[in-house]
C-alpha positions as YAML, in Angstrom:
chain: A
units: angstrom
residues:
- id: 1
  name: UNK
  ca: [-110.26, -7.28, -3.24]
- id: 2
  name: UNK
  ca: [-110.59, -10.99, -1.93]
- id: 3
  name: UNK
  ca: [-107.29, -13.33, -2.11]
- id: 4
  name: UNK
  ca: [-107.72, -16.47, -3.15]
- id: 5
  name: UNK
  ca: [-105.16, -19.85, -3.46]
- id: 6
  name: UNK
  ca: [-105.43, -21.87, -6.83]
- id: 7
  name: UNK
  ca: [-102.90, -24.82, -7.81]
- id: 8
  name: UNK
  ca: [-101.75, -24.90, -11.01]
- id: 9
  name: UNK
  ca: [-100.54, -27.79, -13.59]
- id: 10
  name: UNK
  ca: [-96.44, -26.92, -13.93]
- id: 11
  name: UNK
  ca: [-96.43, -26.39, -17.79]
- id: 12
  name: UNK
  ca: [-99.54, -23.72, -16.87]
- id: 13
  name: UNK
  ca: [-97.98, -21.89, -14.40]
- id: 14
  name: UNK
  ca: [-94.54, -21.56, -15.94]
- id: 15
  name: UNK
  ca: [-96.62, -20.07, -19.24]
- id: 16
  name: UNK
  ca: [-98.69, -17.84, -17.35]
- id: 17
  name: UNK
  ca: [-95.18, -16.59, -15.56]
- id: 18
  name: UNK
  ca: [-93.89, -15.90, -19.12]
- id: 19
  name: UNK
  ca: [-96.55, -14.30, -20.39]
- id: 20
  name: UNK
  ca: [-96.71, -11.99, -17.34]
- id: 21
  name: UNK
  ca: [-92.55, -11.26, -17.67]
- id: 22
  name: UNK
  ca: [-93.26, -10.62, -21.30]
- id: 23
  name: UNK
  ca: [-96.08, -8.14, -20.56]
- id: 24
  name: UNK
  ca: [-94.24, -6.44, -17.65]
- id: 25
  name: UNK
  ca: [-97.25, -7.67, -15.62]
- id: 26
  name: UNK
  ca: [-97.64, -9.42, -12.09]
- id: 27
  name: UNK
  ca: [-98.78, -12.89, -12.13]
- id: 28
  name: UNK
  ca: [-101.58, -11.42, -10.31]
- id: 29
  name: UNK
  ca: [-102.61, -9.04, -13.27]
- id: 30
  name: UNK
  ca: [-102.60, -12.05, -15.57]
- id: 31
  name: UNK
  ca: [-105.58, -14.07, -13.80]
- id: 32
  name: UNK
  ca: [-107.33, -11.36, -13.16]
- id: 33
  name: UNK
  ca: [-107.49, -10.27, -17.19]
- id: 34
  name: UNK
  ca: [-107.23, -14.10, -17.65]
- id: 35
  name: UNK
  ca: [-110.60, -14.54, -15.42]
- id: 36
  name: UNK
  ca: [-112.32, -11.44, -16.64]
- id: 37
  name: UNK
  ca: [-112.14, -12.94, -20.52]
- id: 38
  name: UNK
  ca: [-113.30, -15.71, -19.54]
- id: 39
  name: UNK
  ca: [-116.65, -14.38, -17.27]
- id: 40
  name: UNK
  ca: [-117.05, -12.14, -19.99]
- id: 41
  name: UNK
  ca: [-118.04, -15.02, -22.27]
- id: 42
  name: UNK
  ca: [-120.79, -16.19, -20.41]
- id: 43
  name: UNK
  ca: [-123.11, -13.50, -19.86]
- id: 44
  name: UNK
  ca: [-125.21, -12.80, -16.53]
- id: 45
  name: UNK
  ca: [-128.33, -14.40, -15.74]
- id: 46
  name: UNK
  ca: [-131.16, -11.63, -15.10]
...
């Protein structure tokens, strides 16, 4: 797994933290579901 750094707008990040308190998920876990929605809308180029 690669770590990576990413700044976020305060109103984002303190909605992503409540969403991943309300879940009983890491911040981590969030992106990562959060990131794989989003690739999966944009299927891969053969």
């Amino acid at each position: 797994m690669t770590r990576t750094q990413i700044r976020f707008p305060d109103p984002l990040y303190h909605r992503l933290k409540k969403i991943a308190e309300q879940q009983d998920w890491s911040l981590s876990e969030v992106m990562r579901k959060a990131a794989e929605h989003f690739v999966n809308r944009f299927p891969e180029e053969p």
